[in-house]
N, C-alpha and C positions, 0 to 999 in steps of 0.2 A: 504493500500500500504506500502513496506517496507519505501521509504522514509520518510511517516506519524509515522511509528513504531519507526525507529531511532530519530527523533527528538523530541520524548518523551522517549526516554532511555536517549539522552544526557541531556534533563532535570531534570530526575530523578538521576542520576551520581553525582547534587553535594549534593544529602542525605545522600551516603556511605557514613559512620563511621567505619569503619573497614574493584512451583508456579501452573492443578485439579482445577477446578472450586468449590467452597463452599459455599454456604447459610447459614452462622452459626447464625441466630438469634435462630435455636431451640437448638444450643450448649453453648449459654451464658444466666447465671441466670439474675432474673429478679429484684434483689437486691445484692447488695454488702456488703457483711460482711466481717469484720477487717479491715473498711478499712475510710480514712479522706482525704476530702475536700481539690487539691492545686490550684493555679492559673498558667496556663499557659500563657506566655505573650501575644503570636500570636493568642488566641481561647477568643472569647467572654462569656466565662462560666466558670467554673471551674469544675476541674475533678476529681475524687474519684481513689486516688490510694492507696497501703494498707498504713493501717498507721505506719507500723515501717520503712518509708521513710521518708526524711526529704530534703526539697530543700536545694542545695548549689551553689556556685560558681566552677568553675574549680581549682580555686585555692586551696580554702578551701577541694577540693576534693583531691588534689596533698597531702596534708598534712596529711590527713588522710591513705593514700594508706601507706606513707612513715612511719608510725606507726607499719606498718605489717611486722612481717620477713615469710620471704620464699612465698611471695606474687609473683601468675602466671604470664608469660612472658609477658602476652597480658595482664595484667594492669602497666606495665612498659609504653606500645607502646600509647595505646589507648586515655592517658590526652592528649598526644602531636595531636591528633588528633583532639580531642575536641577544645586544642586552638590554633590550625590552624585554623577551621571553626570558632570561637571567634575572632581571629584577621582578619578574612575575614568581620567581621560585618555582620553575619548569626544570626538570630535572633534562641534562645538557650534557651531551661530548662533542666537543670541536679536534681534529685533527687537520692541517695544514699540510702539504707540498713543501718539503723541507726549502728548495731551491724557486720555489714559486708559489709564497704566499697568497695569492689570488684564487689557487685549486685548492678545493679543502671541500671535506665531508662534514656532515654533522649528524649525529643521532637525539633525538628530540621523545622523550616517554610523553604520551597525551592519555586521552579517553578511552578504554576498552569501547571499541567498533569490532563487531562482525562484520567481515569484507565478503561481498558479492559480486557480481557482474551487475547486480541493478544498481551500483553505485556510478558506476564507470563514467557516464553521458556529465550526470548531473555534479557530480565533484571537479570533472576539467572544465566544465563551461562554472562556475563558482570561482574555481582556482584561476582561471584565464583572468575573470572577472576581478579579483586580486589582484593579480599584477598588474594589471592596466590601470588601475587605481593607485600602485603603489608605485610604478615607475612611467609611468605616461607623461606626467608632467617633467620628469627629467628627459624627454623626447625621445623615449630608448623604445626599438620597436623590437616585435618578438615573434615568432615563427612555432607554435606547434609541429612541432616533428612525431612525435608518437605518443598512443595513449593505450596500455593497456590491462589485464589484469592476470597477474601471474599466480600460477598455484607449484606450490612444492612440494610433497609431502602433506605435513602438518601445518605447511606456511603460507598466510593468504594475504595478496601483495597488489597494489595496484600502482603503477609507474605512468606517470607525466613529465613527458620530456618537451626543453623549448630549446631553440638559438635564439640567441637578444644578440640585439648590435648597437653601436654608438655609432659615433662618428669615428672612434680609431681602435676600439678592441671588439671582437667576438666574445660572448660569452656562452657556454652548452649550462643550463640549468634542468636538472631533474630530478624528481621528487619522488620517493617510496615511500609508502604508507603501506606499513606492514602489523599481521595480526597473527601471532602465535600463540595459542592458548588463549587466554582471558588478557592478552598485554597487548596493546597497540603502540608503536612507536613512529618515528619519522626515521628515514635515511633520505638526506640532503648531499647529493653531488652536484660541485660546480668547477668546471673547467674550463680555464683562457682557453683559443686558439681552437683545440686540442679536441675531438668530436670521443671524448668519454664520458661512459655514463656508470662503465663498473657493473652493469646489472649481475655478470660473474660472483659478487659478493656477498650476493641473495644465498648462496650455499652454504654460509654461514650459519644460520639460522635452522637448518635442518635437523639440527641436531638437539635444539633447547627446549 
């Protein structure tokens, strides 16, 4: 029922940081290479993401961005985002691009959602709706590239991928919203240049 629908989009709403049904256990390898062990605060295991990431603070991440000259719009906008949700007391892991602060993941604990395929429409026209609001006015335009809903296992997953542009950098931004058991979290990939999304990473979780 839509009523059922909307108040699992209003739960998923406070994961924004800035959907073809898919079975991709035969599109993720079955090992991880380049890649080290972090701890996520909110997940009882720990997860293998590559290793020229390194955890930080928001802070720590502010300082590094501010190192960069002619560094893209949307890493101007996006710490003040991050501690927005940090002075919300949202439970938060940021890892960074050791050599390119601008790429960095984020995992984000939210609302227990059961994820479906009836979310899929109504959550990227919401999220689109987001960003247009949130970066419209800095003149940054953005491209839907893919939307869909992934199942693994035990793990139900739904991926919104965009390309943003400025006037001098690319950005790939894409969003997981993932449901394991009774825990809903976000995973946040965003990449200069570079057309990654990591969805490989999703094999993580198969196990928790």
């Amino acid at each position: 029922p839509l009523a059922t629908i909307m108040r699992k989009i209003i739960s998923l709403l406070i994961l924004i940081s800035f959907l073809s049904c898919d079975n991709a256990s035969t599109h993720l390898p079955k090992s991880f290479k380049d890649t080290s062990e972090f701890k996520v605060s909110f997940l009882e295991k720990k997860v293998r993401l590559p290793n020229n990431y390194s955890k930080v603070t928001v802070d720590e991440w502010v300082r590094e961005l501010d190192s960069i000259e002619n560094r893209s719009l949307v890493s101007n906008v996006q710490p003040e985002d991050l501690k927005h949700f940090e002075n919300l007391g949202i439970e938060m892991d940021l890892f960074i691009e050791k050599n390119n602060p601008q790429n960095y993941i984020t995992f984000m604990l939210g609302n227990y959602v059961f994820l479906d395929k009836d979310l899929l429409n109504a959550y990227t026209n919401m999220l689109e709706s987001q960003m247009k609001q949130r970066y419209g006015n800095l003149g940054l335009g953005y491209e839907r590239l893919e939307s869909k809903y992934i199942a693994i296992k035990n793990t139900r997953s739904i991926k919104v991928k965009f390309k943003q542009l400025d006037s001098v950098n690319k950005k790939y931004i894409t969003q997981y919203i993932i449901t394991i058991g009774m825990k809903t979290f976000s995973m946040n990939v965003v990449s200069n240049d570079v057309d990654e999304d990591y969805q490989r990473l999703l094999k993580n979780f198969e196990s928790i």
